[in-house]
N, CA, C and O of each residue as an XYZ file, in Angstrom:
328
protein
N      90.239     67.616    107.459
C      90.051     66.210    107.186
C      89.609     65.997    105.735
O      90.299     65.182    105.123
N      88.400     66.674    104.925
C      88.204     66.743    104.078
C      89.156     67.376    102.840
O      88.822     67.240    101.663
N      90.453     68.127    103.270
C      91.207     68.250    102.472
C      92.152     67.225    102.400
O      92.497     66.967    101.246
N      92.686     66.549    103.298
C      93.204     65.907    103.388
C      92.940     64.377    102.755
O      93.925     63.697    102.469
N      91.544     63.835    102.536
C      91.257     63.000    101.835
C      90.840     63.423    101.269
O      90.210     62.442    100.876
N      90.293     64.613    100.344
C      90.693     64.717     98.322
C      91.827     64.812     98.224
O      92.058     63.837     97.509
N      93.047     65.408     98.464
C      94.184     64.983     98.397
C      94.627     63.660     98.052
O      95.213     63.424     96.996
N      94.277     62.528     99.187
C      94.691     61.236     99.070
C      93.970     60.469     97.513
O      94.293     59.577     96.728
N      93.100     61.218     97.644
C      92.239     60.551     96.649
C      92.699     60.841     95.223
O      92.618     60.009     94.320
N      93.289     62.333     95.049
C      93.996     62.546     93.970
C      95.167     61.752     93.587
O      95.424     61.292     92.474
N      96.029     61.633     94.981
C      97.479     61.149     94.449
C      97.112     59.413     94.049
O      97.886     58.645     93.477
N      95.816     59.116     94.502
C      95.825     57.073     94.075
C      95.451     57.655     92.482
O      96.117     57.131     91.589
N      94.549     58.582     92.109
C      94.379     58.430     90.643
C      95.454     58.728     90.210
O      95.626     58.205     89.109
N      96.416     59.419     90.589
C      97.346     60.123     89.440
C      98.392     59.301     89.957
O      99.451     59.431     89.343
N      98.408     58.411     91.003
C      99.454     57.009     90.679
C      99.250     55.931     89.845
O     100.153     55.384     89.212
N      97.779     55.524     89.822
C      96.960     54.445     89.026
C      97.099     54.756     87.624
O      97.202     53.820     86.831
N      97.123     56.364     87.075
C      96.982     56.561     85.720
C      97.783     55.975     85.082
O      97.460     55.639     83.942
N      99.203     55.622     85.624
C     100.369     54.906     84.723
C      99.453     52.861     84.136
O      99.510     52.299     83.042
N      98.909     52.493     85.176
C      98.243     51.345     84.988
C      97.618     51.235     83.708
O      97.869     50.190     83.108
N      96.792     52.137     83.085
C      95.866     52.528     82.390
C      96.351     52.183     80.703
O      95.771     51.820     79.679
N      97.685     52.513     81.082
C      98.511     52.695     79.465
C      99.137     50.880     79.303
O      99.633     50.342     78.313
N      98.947     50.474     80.272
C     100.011     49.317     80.330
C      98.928     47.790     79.646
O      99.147     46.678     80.126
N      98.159     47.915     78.869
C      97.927     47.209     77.891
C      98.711     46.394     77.173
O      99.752     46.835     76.686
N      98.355     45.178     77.014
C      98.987     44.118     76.158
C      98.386     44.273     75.025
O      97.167     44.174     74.881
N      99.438     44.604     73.865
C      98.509     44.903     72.525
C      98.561     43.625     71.953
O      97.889     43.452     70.936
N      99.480     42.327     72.573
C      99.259     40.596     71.791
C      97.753     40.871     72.491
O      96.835     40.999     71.681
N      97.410     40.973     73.921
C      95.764     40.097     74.739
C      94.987     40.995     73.617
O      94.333     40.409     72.755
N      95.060     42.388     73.632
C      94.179     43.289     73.090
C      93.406     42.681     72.177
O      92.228     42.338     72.070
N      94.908     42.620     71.223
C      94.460     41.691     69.344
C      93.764     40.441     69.399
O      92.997     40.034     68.527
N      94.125     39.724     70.686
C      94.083     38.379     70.536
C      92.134     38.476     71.222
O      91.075     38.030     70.781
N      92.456     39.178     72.282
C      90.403     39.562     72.642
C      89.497     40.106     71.216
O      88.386     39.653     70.942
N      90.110     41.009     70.508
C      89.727     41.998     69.850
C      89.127     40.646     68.431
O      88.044     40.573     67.849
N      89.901     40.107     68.354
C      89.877     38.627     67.269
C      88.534     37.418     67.086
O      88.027     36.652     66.266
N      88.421     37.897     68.485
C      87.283     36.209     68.971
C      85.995     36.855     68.631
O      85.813     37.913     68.029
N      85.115     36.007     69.136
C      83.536     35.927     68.991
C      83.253     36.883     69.464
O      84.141     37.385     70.154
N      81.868     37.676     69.368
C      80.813     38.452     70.361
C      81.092     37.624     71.802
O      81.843     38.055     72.676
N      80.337     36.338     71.889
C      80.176     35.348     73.007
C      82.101     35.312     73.793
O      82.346     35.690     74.939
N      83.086     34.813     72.880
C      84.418     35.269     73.269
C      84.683     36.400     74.146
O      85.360     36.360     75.174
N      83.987     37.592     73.564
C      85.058     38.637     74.305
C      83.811     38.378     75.455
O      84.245     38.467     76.603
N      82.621     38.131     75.383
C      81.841     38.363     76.589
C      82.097     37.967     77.818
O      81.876     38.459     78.925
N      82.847     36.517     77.266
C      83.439     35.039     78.577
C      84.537     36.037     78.887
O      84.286     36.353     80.050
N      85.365     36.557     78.595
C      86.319     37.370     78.842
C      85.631     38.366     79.626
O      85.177     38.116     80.743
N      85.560     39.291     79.161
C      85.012     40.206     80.393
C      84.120     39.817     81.544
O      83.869     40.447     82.572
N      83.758     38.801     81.196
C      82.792     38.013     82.761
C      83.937     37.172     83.285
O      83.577     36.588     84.307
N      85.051     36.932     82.984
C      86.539     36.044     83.675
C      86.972     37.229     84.354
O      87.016     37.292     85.583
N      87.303     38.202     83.567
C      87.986     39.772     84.326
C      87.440     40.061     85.227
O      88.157     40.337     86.189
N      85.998     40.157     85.418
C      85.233     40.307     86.636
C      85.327     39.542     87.607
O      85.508     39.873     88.779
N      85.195     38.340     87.121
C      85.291     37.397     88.939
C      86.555     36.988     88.782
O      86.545     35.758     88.828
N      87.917     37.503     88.578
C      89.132     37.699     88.937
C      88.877     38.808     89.742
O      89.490     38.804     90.810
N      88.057     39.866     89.504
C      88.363     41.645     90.254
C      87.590     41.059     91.348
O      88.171     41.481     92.348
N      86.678     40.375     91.712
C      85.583     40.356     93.184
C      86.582     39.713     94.126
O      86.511     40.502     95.069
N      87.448     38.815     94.479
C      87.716     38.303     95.718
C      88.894     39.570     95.904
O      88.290     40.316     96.675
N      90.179     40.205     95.644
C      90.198     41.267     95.562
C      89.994     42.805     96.280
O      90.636     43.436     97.120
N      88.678     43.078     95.446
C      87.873     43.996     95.668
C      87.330     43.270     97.114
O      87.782     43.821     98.119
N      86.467     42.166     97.348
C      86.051     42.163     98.242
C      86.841     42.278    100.016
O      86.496     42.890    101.027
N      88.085     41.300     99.682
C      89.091     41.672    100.606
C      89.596     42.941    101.187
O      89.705     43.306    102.358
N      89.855     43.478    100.134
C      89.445     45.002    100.266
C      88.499     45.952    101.250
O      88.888     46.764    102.090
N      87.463     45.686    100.973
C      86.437     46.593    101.571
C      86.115     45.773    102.983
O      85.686     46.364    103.974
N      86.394     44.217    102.955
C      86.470     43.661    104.552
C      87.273     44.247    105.506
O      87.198     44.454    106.717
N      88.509     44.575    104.118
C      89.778     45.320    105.507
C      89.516     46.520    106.183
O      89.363     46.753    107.383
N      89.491     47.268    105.153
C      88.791     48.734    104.951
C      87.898     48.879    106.300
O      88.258     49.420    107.346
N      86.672     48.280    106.032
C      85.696     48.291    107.032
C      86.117     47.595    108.453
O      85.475     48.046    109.402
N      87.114     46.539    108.793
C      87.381     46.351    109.693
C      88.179     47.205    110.153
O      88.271     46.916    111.346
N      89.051     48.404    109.869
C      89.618     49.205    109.993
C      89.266     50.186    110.730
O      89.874     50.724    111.655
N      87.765     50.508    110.068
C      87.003     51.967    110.412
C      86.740     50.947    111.694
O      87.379     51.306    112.683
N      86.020     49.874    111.876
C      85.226     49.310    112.886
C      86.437     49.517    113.696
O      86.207     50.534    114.350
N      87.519     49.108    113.965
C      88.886     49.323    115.391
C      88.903     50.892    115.627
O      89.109     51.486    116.686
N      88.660     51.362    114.487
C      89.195     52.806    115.080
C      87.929     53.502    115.662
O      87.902     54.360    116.545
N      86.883     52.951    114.981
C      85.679     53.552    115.891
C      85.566     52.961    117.588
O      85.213     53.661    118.537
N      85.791     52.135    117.627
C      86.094     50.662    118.891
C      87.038     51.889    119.514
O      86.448     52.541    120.376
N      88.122     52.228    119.285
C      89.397     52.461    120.058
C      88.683     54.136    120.549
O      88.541     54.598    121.681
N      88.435     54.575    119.572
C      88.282     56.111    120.022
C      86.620     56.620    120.783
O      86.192     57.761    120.955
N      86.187     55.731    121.005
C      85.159     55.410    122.220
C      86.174     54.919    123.276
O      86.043     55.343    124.425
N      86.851     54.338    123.079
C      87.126     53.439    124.257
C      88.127     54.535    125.297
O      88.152     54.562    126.527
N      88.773     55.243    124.482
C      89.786     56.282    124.609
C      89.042     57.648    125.317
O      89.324     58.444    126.213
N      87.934     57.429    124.374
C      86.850     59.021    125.179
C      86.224     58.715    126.257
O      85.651     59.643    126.826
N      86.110     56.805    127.094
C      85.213     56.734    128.033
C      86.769     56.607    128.969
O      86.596     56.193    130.116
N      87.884     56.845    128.675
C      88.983     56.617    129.562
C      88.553     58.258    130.147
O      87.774     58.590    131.041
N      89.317     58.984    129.336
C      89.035     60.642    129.454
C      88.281     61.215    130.154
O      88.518     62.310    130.664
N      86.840     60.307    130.347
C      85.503     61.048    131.164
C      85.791     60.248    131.641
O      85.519     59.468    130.728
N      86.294     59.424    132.644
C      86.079     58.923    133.792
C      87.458     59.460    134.741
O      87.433     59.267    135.956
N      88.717     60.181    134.053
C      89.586     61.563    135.028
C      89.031     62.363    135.000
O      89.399     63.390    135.570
């Protein structure tokens, strides 16, 4: 199990790495240009663009683990009762 998810975990970074390069060098220049206070509003916009997201995310995630924990009780009290 534990090989099996570092595995998974490798192939999302080394799919994601292509993301990494894919920079807009117009936004770059055009962030890189503005105020202290500028790039700050910017990186605090980037952020609460990433939270609803991210948060959806980890609702699914966790509702996920919660069914499969649900199912495989439910499955082991079938088992002990043949």
């Amino acid at each position: 199990m534990k090989l099996r998810l570092a595995t998974m975990g490798l192939m999302l970074l080394l799919w994601a790495a292509p993301a990494f390069s894919q920079g807009c060098a117009m936004c770059y220049s055009s962030a890189a240009g503005t105020t202290k206070e500028g790039q700050r509003a910017i990186n605090r916009g980037v952020l609460l663009l990433l939270v609803p997201p991210v948060g959806f995310m980890t609702v699914g995630v966790g509702m996920a683990f919660r069914y499969g924990k649900k199912r495989d009780e439910e499955q082991q009290s079938e088992d002990d009762a043949y």
